[in-house]
C-alpha positions, 0 to 999 in steps of 0.5 A, a space after each residue: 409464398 408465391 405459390 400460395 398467392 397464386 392459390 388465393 388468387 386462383 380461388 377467388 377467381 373461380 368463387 363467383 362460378 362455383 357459389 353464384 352458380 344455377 340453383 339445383 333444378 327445381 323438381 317437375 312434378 304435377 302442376 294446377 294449370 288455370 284457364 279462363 276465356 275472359 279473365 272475369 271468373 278466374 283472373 290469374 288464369 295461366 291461359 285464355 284457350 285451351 290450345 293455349 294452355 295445352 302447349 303450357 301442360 305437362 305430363 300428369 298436370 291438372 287444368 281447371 277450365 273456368 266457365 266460359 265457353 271454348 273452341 274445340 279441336 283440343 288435341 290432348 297429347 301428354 300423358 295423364 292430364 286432366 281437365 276439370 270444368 269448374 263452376 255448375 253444370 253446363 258452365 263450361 262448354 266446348 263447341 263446335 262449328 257443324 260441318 266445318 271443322 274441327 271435327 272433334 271436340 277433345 282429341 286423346 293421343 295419350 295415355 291416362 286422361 281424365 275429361 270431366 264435367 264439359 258440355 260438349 256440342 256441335 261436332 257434326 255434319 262430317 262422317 266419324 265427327 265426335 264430341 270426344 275421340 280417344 286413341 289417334 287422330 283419325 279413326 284408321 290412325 295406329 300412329 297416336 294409340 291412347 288408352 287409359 281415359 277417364 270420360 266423366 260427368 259430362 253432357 255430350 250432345 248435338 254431335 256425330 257421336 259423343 264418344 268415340 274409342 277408336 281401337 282404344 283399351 281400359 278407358 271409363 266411360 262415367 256418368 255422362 249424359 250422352 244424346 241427340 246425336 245425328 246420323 251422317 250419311 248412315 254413320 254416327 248417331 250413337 252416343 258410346 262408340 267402341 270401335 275395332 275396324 271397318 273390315 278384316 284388315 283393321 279387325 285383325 291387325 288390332 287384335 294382332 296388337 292387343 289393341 281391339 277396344 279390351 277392358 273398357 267400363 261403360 257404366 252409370 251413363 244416360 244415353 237417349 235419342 241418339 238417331 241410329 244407338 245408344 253404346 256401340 262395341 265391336 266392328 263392322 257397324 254396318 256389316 257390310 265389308 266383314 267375313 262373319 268369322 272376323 271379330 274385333 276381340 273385346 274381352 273384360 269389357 263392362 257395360 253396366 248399371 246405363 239407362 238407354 232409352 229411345 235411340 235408333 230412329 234413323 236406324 236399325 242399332 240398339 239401345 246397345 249393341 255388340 257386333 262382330 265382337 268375341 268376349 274372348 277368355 274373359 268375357 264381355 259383361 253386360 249388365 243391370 241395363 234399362 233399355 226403354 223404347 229403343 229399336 231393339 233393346 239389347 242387340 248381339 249380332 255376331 258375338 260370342 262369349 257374351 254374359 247378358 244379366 239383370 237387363 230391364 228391356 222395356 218397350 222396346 220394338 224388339 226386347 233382345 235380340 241375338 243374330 248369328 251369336 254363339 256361347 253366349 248366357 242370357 241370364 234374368 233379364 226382363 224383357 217386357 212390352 215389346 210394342 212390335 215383335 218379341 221379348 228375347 228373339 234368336 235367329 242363326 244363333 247356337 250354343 246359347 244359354 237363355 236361363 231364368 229370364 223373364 218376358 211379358 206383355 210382348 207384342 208377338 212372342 215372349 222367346 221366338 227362336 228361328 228356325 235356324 238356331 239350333 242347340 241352345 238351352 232354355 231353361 227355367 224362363 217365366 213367360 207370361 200374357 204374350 200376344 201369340 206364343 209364350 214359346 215359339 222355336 220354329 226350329 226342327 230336330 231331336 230334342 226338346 217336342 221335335 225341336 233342335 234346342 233344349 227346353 227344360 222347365 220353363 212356365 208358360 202357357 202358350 208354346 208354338 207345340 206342346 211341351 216347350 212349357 212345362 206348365 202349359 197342361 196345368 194352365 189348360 186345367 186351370 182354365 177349367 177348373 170353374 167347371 171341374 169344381 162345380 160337376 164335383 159339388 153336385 156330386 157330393 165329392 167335395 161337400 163340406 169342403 171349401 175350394 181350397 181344401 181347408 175345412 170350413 168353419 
């Protein structure tokens, strides 16, 4: 009995313990974090800032930001949040102070993140100042890399870029409106900047860790008057520190379906432009663009394995231009109006594919090809009404009429030599055809017989 008592006795002892013990551990999963500045739209709100609410924020939660207007300088650094702007367009706005910082408005260094639906503006006056920045937190920073953002829906503007994608893979870039952005010092201005590095070092060091701005979508984005480009991607925007076999490798990147219209005032980079970029095994696609009134509308300069298609180039200076470009395939674009120079214009430019493109109604020529461009292929082009030559290859060699590139079946009037344009003796007639008929009326080869060739009723 004595031992049983002391069993009991033990067992109620340690009762309390064992049944008023901590609960199981409540699961972590995804939560709604709520933010709003002045607790009017949302009252229950979690947290009154974004940095607030950042230090709140587990990985894979969601943040809906009220409208109110938000400081900037919001470092993003677990994985897979998202932020969504609640309320009508421009309800919710992210500023920033100019030339005093921060420097960034959203700063991404994790992987997965979705921005959607902010206005986001006054990020400017330092050079690499960005409405968002995407993969450190500093352009040269390899320590903080993210991938994986969704950009969307939002209205970035007024800032040194409105995105930055510093060395940074498989990000979307979605239907934001992106404009009046401003150069500093001859940096920024552009409103898409995929960036792999400033010189060799970095270019090849990022490929080196797969890590050169691959597998990004830029699509269904407006992106206007921007001081020096609309989309960026690449390396060495200025060229001036890179080898011109150093490319950033940025393959199965896509660039669709935007509207880029009247950048580069303040500079000689495009609508979109590619540079020191290698598509590499899978290409970079771009497509189903409308450049209007830019510098030049579409720019190549050092790129390679490049699929240029379906493209609308509109009164631009210069329709699309390939500099220094190899293997690359030019296919059904439009490049009409050009108000300076010419429609589709190559220079040190070889082994490129240029088929089925149409150019009219350009202010010089409708294809122009340097004189050091050589072994190219132009074939099946429909050029028409273009101020000096439909066709014009300055280049020397044993192809194509003494040239060193191929011209095969191309409609045009106007070549720089005869032979660039299959129909160009057919036009030539046709200009005298008013002529032909009337010497064949008088001498009775044609009586009784319309123009045509159908007999008269």
């Amino acid at each position: 009995m004595k031992c049983l008592l002391t069993f009991w006795t033990l067992l109620c002892f340690l009762a309390p313990a064992v049944f008023e013990s901590d609960p199981l551990p409540v699961s972590r999963g995804p939560r709604l974090l709520v933010v709003d500045d002045d607790l009017t739209d949302c009252p229950q709100a979690d947290a009154v800032n974004l940095h607030e609410v950042m230090k709140l924020a587990r990985a894979g939660d969601t943040i809906h930001v009220c409208p109110g207007t938000y400081a900037g300088g919001v470092v993003v650094d677990k994985p897979r949040l998202t932020l969504i702007a609640q309320g009508a367009r421009g309800a919710v706005k992210i500023v920033g102070a100019g030339a005093s910082r921060p420097k960034f408005g959203f700063t991404i260094v994790a992987d997965g993140v979705q921005i959607e639906g902010f206005e986001i503006s006054g990020f400017a006056g330092q050079r690499d100042a960005s409405g968002i920045f995407v993969g450190g937190l500093f352009p040269g920073d390899t320590a903080h890399r993210a991938n994986g953002a969704v950009i969307k829906r939002n209205n970035v503007h007024d800032n040194g870029n409105s995105i930055y994608l510093w060395q940074s893979n498989r990000n979307q870039v979605l239907e934001n409106e992106l404009h009046h952005n401003r150069n500093h010092n001859g940096h920024g201005g552009i409103g898409v900047l995929s960036f792999g590095g400033s010189d060799a070092a970095q270019i090849a060091a990022a490929n080196a860790a797969g890590q050169s701005g691959t597998e990004n979508v830029i699509s269904e984005n407006t992106v206007h008057d921007n001081d020096r480009g609309g989309i960026f991607l690449g390396a060495c925007e200025d060229g001036q520190t890179c080898p011109s076999d150093t490319r950033a490798v940025i393959s199965g990147t896509e660039v669709t379906d935007n509207y880029v219209y009247e950048n580069g005032a303040a500079g000689p980079l495009a609508g979109i432009g590619l540079s020191s970029a290698s598509g590499g095994a899978a290409g970079v696609h771009i497509a189903d663009n409308h450049t209007e009134r830019n510098h030049i509308g579409i720019l190549l300069h050092r790129v390679d394995h490049a699929r240029v298609e379906r493209n609308l180039a509109s009164e631009n200076r210069t329709g699309i231009s390939l500099v220094a470009s190899h293997a690359n395939h030019l296919t059904e674009n439009d490049a009409e109006d050009s108000t300076a120079f010419d429609g589709i214009r190559l220079r040190s430019s070889s082994d490129n594919q240029v088929v089925e493109n149409q150019a009219d109604g350009n202010a010089r020529d409708g294809i122009r090809v340097g004189e050091d461009s050589i072994g190219n292929t132009f074939e099946s082009n429909v050029l028409t009404d273009n101020k000096e030559h439909d066709l014009h290859d300055q280049s020397v060699g044993v192809r194509t009429a003494g040239r060193a590139n191929t011209w095969t079946e191309n409609q045009c009037g106007k070549g720089s030599v005869p032979g660039l344009c299959d129909d160009e003796n057919e036009d030539q007639s046709s200009a005298n055809l008013p002529f032909i008929l009337a010497v064949s009326f008088l001498l009775g080869g044609l009586a009784g017989r319309a123009p045509s060739g159908r007999a008269r009723r």
